[in-house]
C-alpha positions in Angstrom: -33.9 17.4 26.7 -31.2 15.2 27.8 -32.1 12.4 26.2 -32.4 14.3 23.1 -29.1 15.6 23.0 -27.5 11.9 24.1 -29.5 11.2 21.1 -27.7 13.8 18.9 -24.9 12.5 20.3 -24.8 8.9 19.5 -25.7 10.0 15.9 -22.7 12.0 15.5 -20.6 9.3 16.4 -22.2 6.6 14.0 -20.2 6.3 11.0 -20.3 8.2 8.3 -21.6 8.2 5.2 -19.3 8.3 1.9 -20.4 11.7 1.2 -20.0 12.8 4.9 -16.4 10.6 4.5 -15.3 12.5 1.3 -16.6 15.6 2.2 -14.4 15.8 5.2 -11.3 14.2 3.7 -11.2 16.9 1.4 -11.3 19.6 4.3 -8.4 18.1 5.6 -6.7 16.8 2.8 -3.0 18.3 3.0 -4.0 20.8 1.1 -7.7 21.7 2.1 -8.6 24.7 4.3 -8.5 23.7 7.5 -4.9 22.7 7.3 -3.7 25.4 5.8 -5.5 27.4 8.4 -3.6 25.4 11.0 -0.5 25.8 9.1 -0.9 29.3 9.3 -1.9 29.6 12.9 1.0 27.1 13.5 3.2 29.8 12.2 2.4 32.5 14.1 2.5 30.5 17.3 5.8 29.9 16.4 6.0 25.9 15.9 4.6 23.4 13.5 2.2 20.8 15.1 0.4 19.3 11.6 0.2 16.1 11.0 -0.9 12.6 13.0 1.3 11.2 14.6 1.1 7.1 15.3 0.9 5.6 19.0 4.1 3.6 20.1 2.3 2.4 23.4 -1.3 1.1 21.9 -0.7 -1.5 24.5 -1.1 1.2 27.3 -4.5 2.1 25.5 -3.2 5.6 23.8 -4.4 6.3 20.5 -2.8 8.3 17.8 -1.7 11.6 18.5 -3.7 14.2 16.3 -3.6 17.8 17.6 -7.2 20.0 17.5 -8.1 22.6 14.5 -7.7 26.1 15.7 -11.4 26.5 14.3 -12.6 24.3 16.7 -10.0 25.6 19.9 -11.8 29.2 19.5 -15.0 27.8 19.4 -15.1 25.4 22.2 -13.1 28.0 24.5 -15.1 30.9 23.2 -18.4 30.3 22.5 -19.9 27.8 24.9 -19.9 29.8 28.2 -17.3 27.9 30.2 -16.3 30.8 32.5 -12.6 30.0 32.4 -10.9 32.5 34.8 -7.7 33.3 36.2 -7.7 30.9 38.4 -8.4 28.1 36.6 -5.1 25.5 36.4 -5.9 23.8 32.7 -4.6 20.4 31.7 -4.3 19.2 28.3 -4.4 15.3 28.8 -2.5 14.1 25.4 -0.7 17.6 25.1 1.3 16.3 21.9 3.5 19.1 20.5 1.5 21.5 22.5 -1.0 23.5 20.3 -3.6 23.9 23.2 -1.3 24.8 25.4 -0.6 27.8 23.1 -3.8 28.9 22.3 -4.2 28.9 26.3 -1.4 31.3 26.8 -2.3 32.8 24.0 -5.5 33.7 25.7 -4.3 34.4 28.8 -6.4 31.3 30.2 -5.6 30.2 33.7 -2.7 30.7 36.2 -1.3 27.2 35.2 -1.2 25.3 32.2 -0.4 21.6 32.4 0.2 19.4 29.3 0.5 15.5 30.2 1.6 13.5 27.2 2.8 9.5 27.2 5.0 10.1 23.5 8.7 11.0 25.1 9.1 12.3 22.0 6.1 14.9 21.4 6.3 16.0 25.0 10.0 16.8 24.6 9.2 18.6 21.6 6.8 20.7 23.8 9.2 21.2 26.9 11.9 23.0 24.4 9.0 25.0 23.6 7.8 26.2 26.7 10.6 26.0 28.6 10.9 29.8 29.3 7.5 30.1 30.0 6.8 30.1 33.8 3.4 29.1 34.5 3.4 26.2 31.9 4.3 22.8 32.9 5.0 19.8 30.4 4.9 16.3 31.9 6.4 12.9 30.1 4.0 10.0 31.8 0.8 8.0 32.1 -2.2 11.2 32.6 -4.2 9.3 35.1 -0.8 8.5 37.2 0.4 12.2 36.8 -2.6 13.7 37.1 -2.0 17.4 38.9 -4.5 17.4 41.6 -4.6 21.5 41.8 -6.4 21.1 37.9 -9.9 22.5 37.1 -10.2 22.6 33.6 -9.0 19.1 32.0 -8.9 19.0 28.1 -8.9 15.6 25.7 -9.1 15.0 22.0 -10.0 11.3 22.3 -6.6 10.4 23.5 -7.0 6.9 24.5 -9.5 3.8 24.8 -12.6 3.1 26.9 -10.8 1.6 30.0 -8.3 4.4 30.1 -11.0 7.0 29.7 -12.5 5.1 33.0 -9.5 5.3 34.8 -9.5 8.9 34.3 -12.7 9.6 35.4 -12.5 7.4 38.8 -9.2 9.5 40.1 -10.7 12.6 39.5 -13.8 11.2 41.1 -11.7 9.5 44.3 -9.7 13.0 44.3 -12.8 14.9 44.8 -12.2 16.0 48.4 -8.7 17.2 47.1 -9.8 19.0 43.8 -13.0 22.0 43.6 -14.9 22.7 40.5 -13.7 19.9 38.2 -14.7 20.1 34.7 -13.8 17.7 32.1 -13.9 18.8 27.8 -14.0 16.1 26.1 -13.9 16.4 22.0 -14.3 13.5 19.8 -16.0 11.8 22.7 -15.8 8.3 21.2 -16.4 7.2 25.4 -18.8 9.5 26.4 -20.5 6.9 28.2 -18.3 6.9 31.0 -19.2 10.4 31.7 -22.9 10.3 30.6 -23.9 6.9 32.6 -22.7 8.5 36.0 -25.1 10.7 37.5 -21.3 12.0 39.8 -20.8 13.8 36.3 -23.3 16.6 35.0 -23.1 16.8 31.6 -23.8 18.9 28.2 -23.0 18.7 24.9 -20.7 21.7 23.4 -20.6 23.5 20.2 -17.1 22.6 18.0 -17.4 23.0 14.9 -16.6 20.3 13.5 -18.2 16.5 12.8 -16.7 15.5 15.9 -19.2 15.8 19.2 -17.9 17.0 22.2 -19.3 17.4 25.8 -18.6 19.2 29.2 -18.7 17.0 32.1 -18.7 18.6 35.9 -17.6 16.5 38.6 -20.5 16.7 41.6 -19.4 16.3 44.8 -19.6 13.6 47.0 -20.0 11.0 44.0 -19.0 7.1 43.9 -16.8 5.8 40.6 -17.9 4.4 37.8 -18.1 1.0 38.5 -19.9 1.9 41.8 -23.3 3.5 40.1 
């Protein structure tokens, strides 16, 4: 079973074919569906967050800033039996103008939200936007250097390179004995590997609707880092 799904998985993120390439361009095409139903969305959560938005610090491994499709928030967080509770601190690593964040408190998800983001400028566009509201945090900085160790629930839409995405994964692995019930969501997994080629992680592949793959990776206790397995 798990090799068929790591199978699936390395399918998904072959690349596509010009049908599969037009087919999704005109989906989100400026004036396709799923933006409009973003735009929409957007609207009602009070603040525009459209658009991509190129990477000033490529040299620190960041890629472009491209916030998730509210299609693919309510099916991730709804429909794939995560148990988020009201507990649960949640940390959007790559928060950009903060469009997870709202659909969190939207939801009522957690007790804390966290949004970590490297752009000065997105993450000041989401402090002015949550600024009133108590139990979310915004913070302007590297993720793995900032990382909140109180955090259970740690979201990422492919927001930087391989190396980074290892860096991640060894602190929350050497912060095990500080942390509890780690999980890690990782959509447009383009470095799944670093999660699927440590046995430390438990992993599973999540529904999302969308052409991108994502997975669910649990932290086990008591595990080494990457480069140690």
């Amino acid at each position: 079973m798990i090799k068929n799904w790591l199978y699936q998985l390395k399918k998904k993120l072959r690349p596509r074919s010009r049908f599969q390439e037009a087919f999704f361009a005109l989906k989100h095409s400026k004036f396709g569906f799923i933006p409009l139903q973003n735009f929409i969305f957007d609207l009602r959560e009070g603040h525009l967050c459209g658009g991509i938005i190129q990477t000033r610090f490529r040299d620190a491994g960041a890629y472009q800033i491209q916030h998730t499709d509210y299609r693919c928030l309510d099916e991730i967080f709804l429909n794939n039996g995560l148990d988020i509770n009201k507990d649960d601190v949640l940390v959007d690593i790559g928060c950009g103008k903060g469009r997870v964040i709202s659909f969190w408190a939207r939801r009522k998800f957690g007790r804390k939200l966290v949004g970590i983001e490297l752009d000065p400028d997105a993450a000041q566009v989401s402090f002015k936007r949550f600024k009133s509201t108590s139990h979310v945090y915004i913070i302007n900085g590297d993720a793995v250097e900032n990382m909140p160790l109180d955090g259970t629930v740690f979201y990422l839409w492919n927001p930087f390179n391989e190396a980074v995405v290892q860096r991640f994964a060894d602190k929350l692995i050497a912060s095990a004995g500080q942390m509890s019930n780690v999980r890690v969501i990782y959509n447009n997994c383009r470095h799944a590997e670093v999660f699927t080629s440590n046995p430390v992680w438990e992993t599973r592949p999540l529904s999302n609707k969308d052409i991108y793959p994502a997975i669910l990776a649990t932290l086990k206790c008591g595990g080494k880092s990457g480069g140690d397995s």
